[in-house]
Each structure stands twice: as C-alpha cells, then as structure tokens.
N, C-alpha and C positions, 0 to 999 in steps of 0.2 A: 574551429571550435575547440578549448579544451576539455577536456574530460575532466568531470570534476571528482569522480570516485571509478577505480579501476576494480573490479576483482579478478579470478582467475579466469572466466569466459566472459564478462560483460564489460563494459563502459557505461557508466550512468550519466551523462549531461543534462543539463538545464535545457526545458523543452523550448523549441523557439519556430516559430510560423510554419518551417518548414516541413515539421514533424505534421503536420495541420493530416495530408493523408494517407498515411500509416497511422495515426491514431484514429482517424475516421472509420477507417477499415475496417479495425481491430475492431471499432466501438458500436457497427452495427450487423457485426458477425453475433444472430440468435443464441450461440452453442458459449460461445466468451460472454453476455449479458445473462445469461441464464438466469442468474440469482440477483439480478437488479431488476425493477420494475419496467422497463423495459428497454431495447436497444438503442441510439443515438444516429440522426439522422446527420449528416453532413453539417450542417447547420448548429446543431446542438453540440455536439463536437469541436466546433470552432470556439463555441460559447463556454465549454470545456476548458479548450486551450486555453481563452481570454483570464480566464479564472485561475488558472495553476500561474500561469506569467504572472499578475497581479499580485498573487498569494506571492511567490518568490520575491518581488519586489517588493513586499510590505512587511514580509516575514524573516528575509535572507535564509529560505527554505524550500522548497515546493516537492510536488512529486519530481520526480527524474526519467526522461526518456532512457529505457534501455536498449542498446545495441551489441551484440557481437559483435567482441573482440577484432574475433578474425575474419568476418566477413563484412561488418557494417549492416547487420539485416538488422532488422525491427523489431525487436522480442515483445516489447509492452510499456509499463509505466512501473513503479515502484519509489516510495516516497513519503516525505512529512506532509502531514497538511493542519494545520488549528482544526478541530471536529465546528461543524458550519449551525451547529441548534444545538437545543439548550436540553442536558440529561440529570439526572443524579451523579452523572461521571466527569462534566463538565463544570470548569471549562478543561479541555484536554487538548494534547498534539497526537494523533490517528498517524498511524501507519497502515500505508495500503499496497496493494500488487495488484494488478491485471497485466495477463499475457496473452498472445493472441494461442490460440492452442494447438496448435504446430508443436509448441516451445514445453506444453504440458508437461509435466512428469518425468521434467529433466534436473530438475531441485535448482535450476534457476531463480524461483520467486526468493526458495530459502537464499539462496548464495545474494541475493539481490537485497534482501531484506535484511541479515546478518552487516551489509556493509552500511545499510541507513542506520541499521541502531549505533552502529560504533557514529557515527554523524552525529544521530542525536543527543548522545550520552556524553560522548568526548569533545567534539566542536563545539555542540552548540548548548553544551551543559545543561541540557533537560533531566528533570529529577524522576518523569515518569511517561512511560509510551503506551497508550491503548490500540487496540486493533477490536472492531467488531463487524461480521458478518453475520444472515439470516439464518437460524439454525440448522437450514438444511442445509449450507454449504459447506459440505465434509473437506474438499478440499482445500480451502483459505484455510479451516478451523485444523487442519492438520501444517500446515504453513507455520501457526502461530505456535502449535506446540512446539513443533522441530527447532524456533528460533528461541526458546525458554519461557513464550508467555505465560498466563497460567491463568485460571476462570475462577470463579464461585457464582454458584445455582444464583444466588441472591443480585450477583449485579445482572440478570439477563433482564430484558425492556424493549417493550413495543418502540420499535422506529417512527419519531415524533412524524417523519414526514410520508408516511407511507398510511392507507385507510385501512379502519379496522376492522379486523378479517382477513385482509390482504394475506395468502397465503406468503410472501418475504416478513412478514411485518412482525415476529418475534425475532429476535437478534440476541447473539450471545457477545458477553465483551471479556477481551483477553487483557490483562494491563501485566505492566513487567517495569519494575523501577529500575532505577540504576543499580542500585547496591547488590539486590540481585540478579543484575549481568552483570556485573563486577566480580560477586563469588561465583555465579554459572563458567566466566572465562577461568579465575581460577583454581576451577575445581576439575574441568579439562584440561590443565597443563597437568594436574597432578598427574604421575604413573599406576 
C-alpha cells in the first residue's frame, strides 16, 4: 500500500477492507463516540467503511486511515468527506478526525488535519473547508481552532439528523477558505 500523505508521526492512506477492525474497535469504544449519538456495532462499521471507499471513488477523496509512522498502529481516521444533508452551509466538503484515545492529546488530530487542508486547498483546489461538531465537544472545537478555522454565533444549527432535544443536536460550524490559509501560512513564515 502507498502512503498517500506523510507527516511527521503519521501516514494517511486510503482506507481499504482491512482497516474493517481497528475501525470497528475504535468505533464502538463509549469514551471515542461520546459526542455522536451513539457508538457503532461491527456491522455498522463496515457499512462506515462501504461509504468512505465509495465516497473516494466517486469523489477522488475520502476520510484517511491513520497509522504510525513508526510503528504501523491504528491511531483513527482523518479526512474530506462532501457534508451528507442539506444546511444553510451547504453544499460543502467537511473535515473530520476521530482517534481512538490512546492517541488523545498528543496534537495528532492537528498534525493530521493540517496535512488534509494542505490536500484540499493545494490538490484538490477547494475554495472552502467546514468542520462542525455538537457544542459540547470542547475538544474537536479546539482541533478546529489550532488549524486556523474560525465560527460566527449565526452559522450555529440544530443537526438535521439528530431529534429535537437530543442533547448532541445543536452543533457549531467552523469554515476556513483558502485565501485565508493562504495568509494563516504566510503570516507564520513571517519572523
């Protein structure tokens, strides 16, 4: 298999059958679904998988298995997906990360996510990337800052697919265009 994005600790490849359980795993650990409506049984998981493969084929994109570098372990997912229903924000291309949380609070998701927007921006010349999670979850929403996203109060929206009440079912949305991660890069090279 080749790597299709390298950084400094990971390998991102395109997911493929075999990934099926290390994403299962990941995908019905309570403490990693936390902030989705609920966790993914073997089954559902595979129906996961079916759907990223497809998406890559139809899109020449998907999310990305990620691996260590140096050991080949399993860290998570990380990757483009088209947003699947219909917002005020759409249609859009979603950026997203799960990691199994081993891998937690090791700036992984950033270091992971940093190398898809340069994908989306640079390859695949997208002119704008959203990211949105339920607003309780502090840690994606600090994800999205550290990579340059950036919010307003006005685009936050009940997730069409989730019931109302549903404590996940307000969600904040991050968007970040090109031009500004274009000045974000260089306005860190500046001294």
């Amino acid at each position: 298999m080749n790597p299709v994005l390298l950084t400094r600790r990971l390998r991102l490849s395109d997911f493929s059958a075999s990934n099926l359980p290390d994403l299962a795993k990941m995908n019905a650990d309570p403490e990693v679904m936390r902030y989705f409506p609920q966790k993914l049984n073997f089954e559902e998981s595979a129906e996961l998988l079916k759907r990223i493969m497809a998406h890559h084929q139809q899109n020449g994109y998907a999310l990305f298995a990620l691996h260590l570098t140096e050991s080949d372990v399993f860290v998570g997912w990380c990757g483009l997906m088209v947003v699947p229903f219909e917002a005020h924000f759409t249609p859009a291309v979603e950026i997203g990360w799960r990691l199994n949380k081993i891998f937690w609070g090791k700036g992984l998701a950033t270091e992971a996510a940093e190398a898809v927007l340069r994908l989306g921006f640079v390859e695949l010349g997208l002119s704008e990337i959203v990211s949105f999670t339920a607003e309780l979850n502090q840690p994606s929403i600090r994800v999205m800052q550290k990579i340059g996203m950036q919010s307003e109060p006005k685009d936050a929206f009940d997730h069409p697919k989730l019931p109302t009440n549903h404590p996940l079912q307000r969600h904040i949305l991050y968007r970040l265009t090109k031009s500004l991660w274009l000045e974000q890069r260089e306005c860190s090279k500046t001294p």
